[in-house]
Biotite code that builds the C-alpha atoms (Angstrom):
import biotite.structure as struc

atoms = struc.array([
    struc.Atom([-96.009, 56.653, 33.361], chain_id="A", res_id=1, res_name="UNK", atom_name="CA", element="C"),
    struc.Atom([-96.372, 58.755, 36.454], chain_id="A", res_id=2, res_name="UNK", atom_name="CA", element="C"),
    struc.Atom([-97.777, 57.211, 39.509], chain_id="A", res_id=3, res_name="UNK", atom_name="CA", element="C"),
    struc.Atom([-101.310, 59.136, 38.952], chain_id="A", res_id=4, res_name="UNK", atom_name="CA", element="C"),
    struc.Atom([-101.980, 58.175, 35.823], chain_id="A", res_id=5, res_name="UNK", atom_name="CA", element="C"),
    struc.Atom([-101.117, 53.933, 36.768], chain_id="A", res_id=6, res_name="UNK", atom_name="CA", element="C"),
    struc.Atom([-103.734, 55.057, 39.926], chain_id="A", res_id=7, res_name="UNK", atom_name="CA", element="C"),
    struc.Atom([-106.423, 55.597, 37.518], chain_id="A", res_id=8, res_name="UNK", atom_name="CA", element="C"),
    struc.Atom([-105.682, 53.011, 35.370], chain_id="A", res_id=9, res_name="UNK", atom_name="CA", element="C"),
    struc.Atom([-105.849, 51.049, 38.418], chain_id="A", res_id=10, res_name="UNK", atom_name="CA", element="C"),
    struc.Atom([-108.718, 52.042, 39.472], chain_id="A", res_id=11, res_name="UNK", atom_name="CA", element="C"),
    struc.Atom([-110.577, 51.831, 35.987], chain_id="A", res_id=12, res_name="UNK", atom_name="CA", element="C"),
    struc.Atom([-109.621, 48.045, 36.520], chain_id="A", res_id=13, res_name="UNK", atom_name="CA", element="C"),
    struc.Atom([-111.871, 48.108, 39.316], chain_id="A", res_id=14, res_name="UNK", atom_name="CA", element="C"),
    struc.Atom([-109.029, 47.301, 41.804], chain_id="A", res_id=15, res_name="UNK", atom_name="CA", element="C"),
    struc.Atom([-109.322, 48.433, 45.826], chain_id="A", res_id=16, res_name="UNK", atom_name="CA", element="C"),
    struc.Atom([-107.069, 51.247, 46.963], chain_id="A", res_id=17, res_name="UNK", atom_name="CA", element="C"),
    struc.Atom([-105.419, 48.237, 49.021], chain_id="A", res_id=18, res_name="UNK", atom_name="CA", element="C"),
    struc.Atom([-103.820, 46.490, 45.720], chain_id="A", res_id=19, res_name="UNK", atom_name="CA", element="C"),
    struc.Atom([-102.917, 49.493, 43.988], chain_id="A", res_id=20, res_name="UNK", atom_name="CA", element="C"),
    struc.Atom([-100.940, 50.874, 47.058], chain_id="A", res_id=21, res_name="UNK", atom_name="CA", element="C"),
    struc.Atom([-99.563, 47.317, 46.913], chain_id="A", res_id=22, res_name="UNK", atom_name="CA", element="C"),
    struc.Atom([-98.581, 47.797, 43.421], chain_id="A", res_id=23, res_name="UNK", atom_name="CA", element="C"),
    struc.Atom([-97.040, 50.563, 43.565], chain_id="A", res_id=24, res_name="UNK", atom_name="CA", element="C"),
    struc.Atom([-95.459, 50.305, 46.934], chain_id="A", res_id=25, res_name="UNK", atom_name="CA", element="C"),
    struc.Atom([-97.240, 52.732, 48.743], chain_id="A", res_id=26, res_name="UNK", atom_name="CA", element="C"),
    struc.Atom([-99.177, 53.345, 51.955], chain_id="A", res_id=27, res_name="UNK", atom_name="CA", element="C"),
    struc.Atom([-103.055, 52.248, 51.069], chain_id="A", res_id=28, res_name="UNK", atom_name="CA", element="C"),
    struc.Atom([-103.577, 55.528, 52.998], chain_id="A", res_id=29, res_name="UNK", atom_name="CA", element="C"),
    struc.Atom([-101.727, 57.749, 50.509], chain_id="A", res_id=30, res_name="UNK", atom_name="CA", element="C"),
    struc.Atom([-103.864, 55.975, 47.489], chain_id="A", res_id=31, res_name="UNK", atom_name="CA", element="C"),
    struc.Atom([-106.954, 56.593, 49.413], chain_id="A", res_id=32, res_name="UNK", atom_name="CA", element="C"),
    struc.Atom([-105.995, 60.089, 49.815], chain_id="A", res_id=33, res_name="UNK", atom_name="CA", element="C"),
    struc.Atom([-105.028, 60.533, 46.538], chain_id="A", res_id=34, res_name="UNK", atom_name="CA", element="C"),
    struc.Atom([-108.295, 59.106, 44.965], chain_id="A", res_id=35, res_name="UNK", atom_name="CA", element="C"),
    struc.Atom([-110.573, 61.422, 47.030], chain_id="A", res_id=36, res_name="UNK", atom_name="CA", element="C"),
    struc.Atom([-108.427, 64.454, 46.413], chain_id="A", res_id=37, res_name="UNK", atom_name="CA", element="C"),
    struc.Atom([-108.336, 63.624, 42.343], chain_id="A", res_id=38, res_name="UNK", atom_name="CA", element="C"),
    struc.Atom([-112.519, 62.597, 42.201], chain_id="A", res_id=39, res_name="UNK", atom_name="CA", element="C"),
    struc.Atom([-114.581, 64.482, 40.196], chain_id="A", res_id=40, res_name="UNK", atom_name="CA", element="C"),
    struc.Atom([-118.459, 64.024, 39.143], chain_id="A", res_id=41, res_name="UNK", atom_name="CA", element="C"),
    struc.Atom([-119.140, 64.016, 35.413], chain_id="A", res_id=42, res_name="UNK", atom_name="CA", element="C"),
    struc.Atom([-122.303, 62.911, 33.270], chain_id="A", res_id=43, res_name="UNK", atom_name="CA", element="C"),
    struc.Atom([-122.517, 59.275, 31.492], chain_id="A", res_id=44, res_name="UNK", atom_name="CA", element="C"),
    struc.Atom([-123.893, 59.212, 28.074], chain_id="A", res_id=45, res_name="UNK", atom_name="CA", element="C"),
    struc.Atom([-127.133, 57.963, 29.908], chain_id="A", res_id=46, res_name="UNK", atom_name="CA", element="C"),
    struc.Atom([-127.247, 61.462, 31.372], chain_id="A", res_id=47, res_name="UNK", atom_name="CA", element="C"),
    struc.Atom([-126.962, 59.784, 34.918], chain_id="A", res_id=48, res_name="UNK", atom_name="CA", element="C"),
    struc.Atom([-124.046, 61.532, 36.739], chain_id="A", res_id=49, res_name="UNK", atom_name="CA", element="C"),
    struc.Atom([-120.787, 59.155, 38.222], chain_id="A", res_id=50, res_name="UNK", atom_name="CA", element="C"),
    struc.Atom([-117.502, 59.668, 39.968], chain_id="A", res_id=51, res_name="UNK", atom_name="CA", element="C"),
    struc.Atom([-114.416, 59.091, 38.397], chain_id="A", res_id=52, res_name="UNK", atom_name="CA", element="C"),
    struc.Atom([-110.371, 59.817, 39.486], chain_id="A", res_id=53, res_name="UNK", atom_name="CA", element="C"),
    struc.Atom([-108.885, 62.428, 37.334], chain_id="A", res_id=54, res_name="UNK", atom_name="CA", element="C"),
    struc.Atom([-104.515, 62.512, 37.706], chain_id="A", res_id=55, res_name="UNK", atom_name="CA", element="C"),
    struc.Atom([-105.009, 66.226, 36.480], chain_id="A", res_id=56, res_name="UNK", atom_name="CA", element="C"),
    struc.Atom([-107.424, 67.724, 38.886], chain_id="A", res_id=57, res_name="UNK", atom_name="CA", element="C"),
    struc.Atom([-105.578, 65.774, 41.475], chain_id="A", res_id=58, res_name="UNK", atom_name="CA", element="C"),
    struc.Atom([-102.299, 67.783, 40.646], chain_id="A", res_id=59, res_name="UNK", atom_name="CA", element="C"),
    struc.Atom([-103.954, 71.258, 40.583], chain_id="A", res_id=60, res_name="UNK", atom_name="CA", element="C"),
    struc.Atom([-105.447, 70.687, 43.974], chain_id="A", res_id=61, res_name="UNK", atom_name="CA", element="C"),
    struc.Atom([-101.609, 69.638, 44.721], chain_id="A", res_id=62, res_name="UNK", atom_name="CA", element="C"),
    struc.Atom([-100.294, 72.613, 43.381], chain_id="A", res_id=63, res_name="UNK", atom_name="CA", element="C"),
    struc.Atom([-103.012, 75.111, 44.790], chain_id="A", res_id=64, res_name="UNK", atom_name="CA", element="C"),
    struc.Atom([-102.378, 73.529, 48.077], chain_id="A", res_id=65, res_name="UNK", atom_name="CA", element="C"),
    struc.Atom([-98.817, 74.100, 48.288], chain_id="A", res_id=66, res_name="UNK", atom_name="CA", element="C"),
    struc.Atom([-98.867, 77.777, 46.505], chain_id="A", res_id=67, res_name="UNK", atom_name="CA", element="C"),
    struc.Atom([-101.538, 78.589, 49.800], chain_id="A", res_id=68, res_name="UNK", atom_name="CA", element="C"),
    struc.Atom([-99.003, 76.955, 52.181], chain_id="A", res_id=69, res_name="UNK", atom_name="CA", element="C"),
    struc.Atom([-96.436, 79.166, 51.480], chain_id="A", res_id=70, res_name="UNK", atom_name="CA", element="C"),
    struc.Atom([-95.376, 81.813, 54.240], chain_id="A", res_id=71, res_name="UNK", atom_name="CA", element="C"),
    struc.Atom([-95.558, 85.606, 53.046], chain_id="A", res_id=72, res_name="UNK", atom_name="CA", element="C"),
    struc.Atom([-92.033, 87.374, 52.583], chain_id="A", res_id=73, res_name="UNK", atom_name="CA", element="C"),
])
C-alpha cells in the first residue's frame, strides 16, 4: 500500500495528522501538507456537501506541479 492511500485510510479513522505522521514516520508537516493538497469537496447522499482526502487528486497536483517546474530547453 502506498503511503497515500494508508493517509486516507488514516484519516477515514478519524486520526490527527500528528499520529498518522507518527505512523508512518514522517514529519506531521508533510501529512498536513499532503492532506490539504489531496482535499476535495464532494456531495453526501444527504445532498449536504463535505471534504474528503483523495490519494489520486493528490498525485496529479504532484505531477502537474513538477511538469510546471521544469526549466525550458
Amino acid at each position: 500500500m502506498q503511503s497515500t492511500e494508508l493517509i486516507r485510510a488514516r484519516q477515514f479513522d478519524s486520526k490527527t495528522s500528528r499520529r498518522i505522521a507518527s505512523d508512518l514516520h514522517r514529519n506531521s508537516s508533510t501529512i498536513s501538507h499532503e492532506l490539504k493538497c489531496g482535499t476535495g469537496c464532494q456531495i453526501g447522499a444527504n445532498h449536504q456537501p463535505f471534504k474528503t482526502y483523495f490519494a489520486d487528486n493528490a498525485q496529479l497536483i504532484y505531477d502537474n506541479h513538477r511538469m510546471a517546474c521544469r526549466a525550458v530547453s
